[in-house]
N, C-alpha and C positions, 0 to 999 in steps of 0.2 A: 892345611888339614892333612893328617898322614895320611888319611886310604884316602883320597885324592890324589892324592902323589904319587901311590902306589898305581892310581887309574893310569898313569900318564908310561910310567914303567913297565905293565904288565903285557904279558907277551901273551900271543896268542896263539896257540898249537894247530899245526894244519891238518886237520880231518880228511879221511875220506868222502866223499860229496854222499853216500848215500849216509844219511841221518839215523837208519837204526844199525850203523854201525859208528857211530862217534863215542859209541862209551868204549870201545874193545880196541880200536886202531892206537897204535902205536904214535906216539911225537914223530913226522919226520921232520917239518923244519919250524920255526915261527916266525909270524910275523907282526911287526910293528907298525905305530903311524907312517914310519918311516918308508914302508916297505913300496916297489914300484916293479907290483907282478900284475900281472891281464892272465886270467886265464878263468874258466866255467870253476874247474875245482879249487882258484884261491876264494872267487866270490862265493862261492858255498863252504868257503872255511871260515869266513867274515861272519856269515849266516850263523853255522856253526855253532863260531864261540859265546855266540849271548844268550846259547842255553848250558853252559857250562857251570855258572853261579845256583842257576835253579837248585840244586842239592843241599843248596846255604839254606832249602827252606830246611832240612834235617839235622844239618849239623855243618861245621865250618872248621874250626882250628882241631887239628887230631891233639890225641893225647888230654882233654881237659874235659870236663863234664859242659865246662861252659860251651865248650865245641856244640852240644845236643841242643840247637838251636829249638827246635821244635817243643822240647818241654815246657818252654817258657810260657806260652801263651792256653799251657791247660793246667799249670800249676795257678796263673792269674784266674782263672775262674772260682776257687773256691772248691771245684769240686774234685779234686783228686787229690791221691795221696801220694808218696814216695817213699821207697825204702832205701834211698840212700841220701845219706849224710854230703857227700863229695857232691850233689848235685845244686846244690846250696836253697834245696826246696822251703827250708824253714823260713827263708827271707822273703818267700811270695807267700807262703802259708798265714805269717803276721805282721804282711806288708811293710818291712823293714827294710826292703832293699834301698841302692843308692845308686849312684853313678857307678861305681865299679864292682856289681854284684857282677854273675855270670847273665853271659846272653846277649847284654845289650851293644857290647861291643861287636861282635860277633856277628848279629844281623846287620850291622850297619857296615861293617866290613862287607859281607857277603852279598850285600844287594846293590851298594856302592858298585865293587869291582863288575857286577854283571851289567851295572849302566854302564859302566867305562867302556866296555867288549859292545855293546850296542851302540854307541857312541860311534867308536871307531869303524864299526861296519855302513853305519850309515852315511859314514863321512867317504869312505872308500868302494864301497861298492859301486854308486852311481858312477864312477870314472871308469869303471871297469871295462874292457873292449874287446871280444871274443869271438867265436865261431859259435853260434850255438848261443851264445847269453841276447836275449832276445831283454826289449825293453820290459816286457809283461813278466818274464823272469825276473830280471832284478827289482821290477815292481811289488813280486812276492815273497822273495827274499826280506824285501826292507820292510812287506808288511809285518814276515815272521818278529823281526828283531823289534819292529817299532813294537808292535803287543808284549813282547819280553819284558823291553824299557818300561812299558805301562804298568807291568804288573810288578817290577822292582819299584818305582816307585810307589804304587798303591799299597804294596805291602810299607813301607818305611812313612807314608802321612799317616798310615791307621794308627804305626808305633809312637811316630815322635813328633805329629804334628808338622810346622813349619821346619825346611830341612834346606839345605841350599841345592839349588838347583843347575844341575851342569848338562846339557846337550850337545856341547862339543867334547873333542877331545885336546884337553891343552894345550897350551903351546908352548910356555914356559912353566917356572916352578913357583910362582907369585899365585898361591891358590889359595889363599884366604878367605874363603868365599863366604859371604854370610848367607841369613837365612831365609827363604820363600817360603810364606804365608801357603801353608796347605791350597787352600782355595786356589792360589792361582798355579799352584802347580796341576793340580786338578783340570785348568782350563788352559793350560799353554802348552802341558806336556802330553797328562794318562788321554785325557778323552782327547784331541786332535791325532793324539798316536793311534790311535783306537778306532775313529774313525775314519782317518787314511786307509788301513789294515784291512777295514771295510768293506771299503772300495776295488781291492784286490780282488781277483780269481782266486782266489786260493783255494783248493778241493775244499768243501765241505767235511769232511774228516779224515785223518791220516793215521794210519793204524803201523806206523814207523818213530810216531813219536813226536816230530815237529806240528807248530801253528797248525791247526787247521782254523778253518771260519766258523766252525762249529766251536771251537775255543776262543775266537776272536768274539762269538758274539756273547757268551758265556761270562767270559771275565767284564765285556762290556755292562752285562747286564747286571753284574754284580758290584760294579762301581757306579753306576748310576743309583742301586739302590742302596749304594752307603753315601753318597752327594745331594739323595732326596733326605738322608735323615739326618742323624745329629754326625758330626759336629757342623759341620757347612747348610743344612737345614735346607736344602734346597726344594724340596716340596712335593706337591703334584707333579708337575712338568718331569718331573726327574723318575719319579715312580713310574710315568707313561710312558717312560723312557727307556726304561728294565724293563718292565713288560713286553715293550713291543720287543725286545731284546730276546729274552728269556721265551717267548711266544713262539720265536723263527725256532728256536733251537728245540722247540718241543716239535712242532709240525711239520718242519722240513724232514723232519724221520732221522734214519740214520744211527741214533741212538736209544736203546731199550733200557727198560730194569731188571736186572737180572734178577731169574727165578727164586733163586737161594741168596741170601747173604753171604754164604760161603764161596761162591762164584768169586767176589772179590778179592780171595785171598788163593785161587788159582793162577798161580803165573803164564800159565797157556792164555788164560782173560787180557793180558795184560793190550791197553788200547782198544779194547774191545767192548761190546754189550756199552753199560751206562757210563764208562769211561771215557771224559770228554777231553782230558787233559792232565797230563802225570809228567812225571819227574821221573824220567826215564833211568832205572837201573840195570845191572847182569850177574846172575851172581860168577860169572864168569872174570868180572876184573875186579879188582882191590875196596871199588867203592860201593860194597853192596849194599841194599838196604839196610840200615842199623835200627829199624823199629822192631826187629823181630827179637835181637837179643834183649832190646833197650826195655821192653816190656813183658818179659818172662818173670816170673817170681823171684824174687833175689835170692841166689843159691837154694836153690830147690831143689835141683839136682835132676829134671825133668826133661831135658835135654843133653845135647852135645858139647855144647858151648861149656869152655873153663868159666867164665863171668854169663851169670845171669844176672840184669841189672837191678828189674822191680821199680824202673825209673819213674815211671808212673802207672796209677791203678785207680778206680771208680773208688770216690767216699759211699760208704752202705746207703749214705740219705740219698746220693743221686741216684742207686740202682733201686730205692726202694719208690722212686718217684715215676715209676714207668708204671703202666695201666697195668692188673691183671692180665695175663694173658700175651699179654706181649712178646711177642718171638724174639725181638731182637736181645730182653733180656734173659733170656734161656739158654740154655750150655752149649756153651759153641755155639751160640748164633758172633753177637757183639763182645762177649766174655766167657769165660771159663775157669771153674773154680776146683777142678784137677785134671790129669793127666796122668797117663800111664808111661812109666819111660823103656820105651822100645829096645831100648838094651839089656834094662834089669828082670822088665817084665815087671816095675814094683809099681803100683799107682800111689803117685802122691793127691793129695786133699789139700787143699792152699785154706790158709785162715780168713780167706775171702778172696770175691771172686778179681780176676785179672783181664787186661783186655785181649781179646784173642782175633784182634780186625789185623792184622799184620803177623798173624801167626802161620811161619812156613814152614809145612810140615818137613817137606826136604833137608830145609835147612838144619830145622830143631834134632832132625834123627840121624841127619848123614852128613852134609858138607857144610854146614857153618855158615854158609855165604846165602845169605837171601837173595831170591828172582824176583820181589814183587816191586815193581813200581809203587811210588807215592802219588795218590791221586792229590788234584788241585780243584779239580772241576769234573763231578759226576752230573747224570741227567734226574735223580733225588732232589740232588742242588739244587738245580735250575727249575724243576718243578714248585718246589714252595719256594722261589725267588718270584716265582710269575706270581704263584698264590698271594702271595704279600705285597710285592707291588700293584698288583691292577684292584686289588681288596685297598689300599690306599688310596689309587688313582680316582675309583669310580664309584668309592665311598660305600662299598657293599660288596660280598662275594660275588661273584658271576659265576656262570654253569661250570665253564671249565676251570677256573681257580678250584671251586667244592671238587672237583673232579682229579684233579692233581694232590688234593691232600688224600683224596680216597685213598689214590694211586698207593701212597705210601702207606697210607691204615691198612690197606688190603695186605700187602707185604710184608706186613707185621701181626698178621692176623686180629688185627681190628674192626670193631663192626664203624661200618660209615660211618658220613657224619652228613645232615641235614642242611637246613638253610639257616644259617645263623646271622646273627647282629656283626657289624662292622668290629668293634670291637671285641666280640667271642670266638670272631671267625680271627683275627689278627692273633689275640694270646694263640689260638688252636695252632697255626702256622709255626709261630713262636717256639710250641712247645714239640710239634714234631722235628722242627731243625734241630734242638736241643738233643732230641734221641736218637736219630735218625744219623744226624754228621756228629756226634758225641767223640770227640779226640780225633778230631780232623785239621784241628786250629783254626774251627768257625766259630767257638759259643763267644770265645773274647769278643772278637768281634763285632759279634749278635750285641752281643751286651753295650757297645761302643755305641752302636746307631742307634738301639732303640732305646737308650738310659736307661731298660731294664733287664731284672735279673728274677728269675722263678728260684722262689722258695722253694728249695725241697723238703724242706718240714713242715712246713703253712701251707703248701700249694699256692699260693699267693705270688702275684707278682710285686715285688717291690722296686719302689725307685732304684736307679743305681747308686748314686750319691744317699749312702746312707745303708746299704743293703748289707747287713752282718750275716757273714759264713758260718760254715758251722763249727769253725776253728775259734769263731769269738774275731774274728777281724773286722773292720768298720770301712766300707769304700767310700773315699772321699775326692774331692775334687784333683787329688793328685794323682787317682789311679785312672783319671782321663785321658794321660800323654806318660809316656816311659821316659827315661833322662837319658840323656843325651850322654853317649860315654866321654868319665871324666879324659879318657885317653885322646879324644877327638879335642873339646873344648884345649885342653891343655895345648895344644899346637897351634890351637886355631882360637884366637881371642872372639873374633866376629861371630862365635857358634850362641855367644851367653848371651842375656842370659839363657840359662838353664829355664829346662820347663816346670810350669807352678812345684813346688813343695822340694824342689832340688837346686 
């Protein structure tokens, strides 16, 4: 399989040991499986490199729209639009795509090569022997990379199902590898990695960027509660499993919700307040955030930037499906439907509104290059993660489940909500994740575990298998698993078959 191969090849750049400098330092040397260095700063280059991939959640190959990894998974929802052609949005718009649409390759590249960098750190660091690397260091070192590992695969069985599963780093080039049943990669790799990580000291939160435990338990609890639902169906046990998960991360403190929704798109914020865990950028080096230009109105003219994308935008049904009154769909809260451009002094009017959660004003008015981090895991999240799991586990809302959905209605200027039935109180959960993480590349997701999808024109929840957008598009049993790129299978026979309807 090529990006298998490529795992075996790929060089790993040596960092500076402090973590919120690994986006700015310069390459000075790399190193390979091969390599036979001891020293604090190589084992935190080990460390290092298996948050290098992370960025693969934004985008991957430069130069191609398919690069914009991140579109993929809000164009799958039905609810957003695109203004550009080159993005090839029509083939999720009328669920046309195939093996070789954009995207799919792309994520499997990108999360592949960050197992590969985890791989080899965990293979090498325990040999490590220094002054100063204490066993409880390198304990949390490998807890950092094991949760990495976890979360590149979590991301890749949400996508494609059964995937093959590699935890070493190869030794030769016979890498044919076939393919592991979701399920047990779920139970040999993400949760043993997961719960290793666990076990670590690892601060509580690190506002530099790297693992903390307060993201160890976050992404835990967020796997548990897609291994309680569909597709692995794993049940109760697994919802009381995210709770108790998403529970520590609420009360251990540490993490607030910030006052404003615009808090979040301050780059001073960035690791800070409800930010549990981001994908660390600068607009200081080459790889800046690219959600800021990626969703600006297509040539508008509103900003700095030659290319303004328009790469994606809210369908009017989904902005029309938020309560009265709701802040977050009001101007400049979650969208924005004009802008004044600081140069001309001229306000443009957009023919609908745009999202403006990644809007940096720095960037849009002066240097191009976005500061904001990509979050992964806010404490929003985790609050109706608890909501929803322990309202499954315990077959009825409890005080602080109602209390954490409050949490989020207050912040949106929502009047409460009461004691509701198992099932009123679950759509409720449902529908604030829906508004709340709207183009965060949660709803796919959402939609994955719980087989359903809210009407935005019926208010209705509809099955997923079956649920028509308002494009006229039909979800069927094929939009359950994404295909496997034909570019993978092609090298690698043991990949096929291919998933249902490819």
């Amino acid at each position: 399989m090529k990006t298998i191969k490529n795992i075996l090849l790929v060089g790993l750049v040596l960092f500076a040991c402090s973590c919120k400098k690994f986006l700015k330092e310069e390459p000075t040397s790399f190193l390979t499986p091969e390599s036979n260095v001891s020293s604090v700063k190589v084992a935190r280059a080990f460390a290092n490199s298996g948050y290098q991939n992370l960025q693969g959640f934004l985008s991957g190959q430069s130069g191609s729209y398919g690069g914009n990894t991140w579109n993929l998974m809000e164009f799958m929802t039905g609810k957003s639009g695109s203004d550009l052609g080159q993005t090839g949005y029509v083939n999720y718009q009328n669920l046309t795509y195939s093996t070789t649409s954009f995207y799919f390759d792309t994520w499997w590249q990108q999360m592949y090569l960050g197992i590969g960098a985890c791989n080899l750190a965990i293979g090498k660091i325990p040999a490590i022997s220094a002054p100063g690397l204490t066993d409880e260091v390198k304990n949390n070192m490998l807890a950092e990379v094991k949760t990495l590992r976890a979360l590149y695969y979590f991301q890749l069985v949400r996508m494609y199902g059964a995937v093959p599963m590699v935890t070493e780093t190869p030794k030769d080039l016979n890498l044919n590898i076939p393919r592991t049943a979701a399920k047990d990669i779920y139970d040999k790799v993400i949760i043993p990695d997961l719960l290793a990580a666990e076990k670590s000291t690892l601060p509580w939160k690190d506002n530099t960027g790297k693992v903390s435990m307060g993201a160890v338990e976050a992404l835990l609890a967020d796997v548990y509660l897609t291994y309680a639902g569909a597709a692995i169906n794993g049940g109760k046990t697994f919802y009381a499993e995210s709770a108790k998960r998403s529970l520590n991360v609420i009360q251990n403190g540490g993490y607030t919700l910030f006052p404003e929704y615009t808090d979040m798109i301050k780059p001073a914020n960035k690791n800070t307040g409800e930010f549990i865990f981001q994908v660390q950028y600068a607009a200081s080096v080459p790889s800046s955030n690219p959600l800021t230009p990626l969703t600006i109105p297509n040539f508008s003219g509103v900003s700095q930037y030659s290319d303004e994308y328009g790469s994606v935008y809210p369908t009017t049904q989904f902005l029309a499906s938020f309560a009265a009154g709701d802040k977050r769909v009001q101007e400049k809260q979650f969208f924005y439907s004009s802008y004044t451009n600081t140069k001309t002094g001229k306000k443009i009017t957009f023919r609908s509104p745009y999202i403006y959660k990644w809007f940096d004003s720095t960037a849009v008015n002066t240097t191009l290059k976005s500061d904001l981090n990509y979050t992964l895991y806010r404490l929003a999240d985790v609050e109706l993660m608890y909501a929803e799991a322990s309202n499954e586990a315990e077959g009825a809302p409890n005080a602080t489940a109602i209390l954490m959905v409050n949490n989020i209605r207050a912040r949106a200027k929502l009047a409460p909500i009461g004691v509701l039935t198992q099932s009123a109180f679950e759509q409720e959960v449902w529908l604030q994740r829906y508004f709340e993480l709207c183009f965060e590349n949660k709803m796919w997701f959402d939609m994955l575990r719980t087989r359903k999808v809210h009407n935005d024109v019926t208010g209705n929840w509809d099955n997923f298998i079956g649920h028509k957008t308002v494009f006229g598009a039909t979800f069927t049993d094929k939009q359950l698993l994404f295909p496997l790129p034909k570019q993978e299978t092609d090298v690698n026979p043991k990949l096929l078959p291919n998933n249902p309807g490819f």
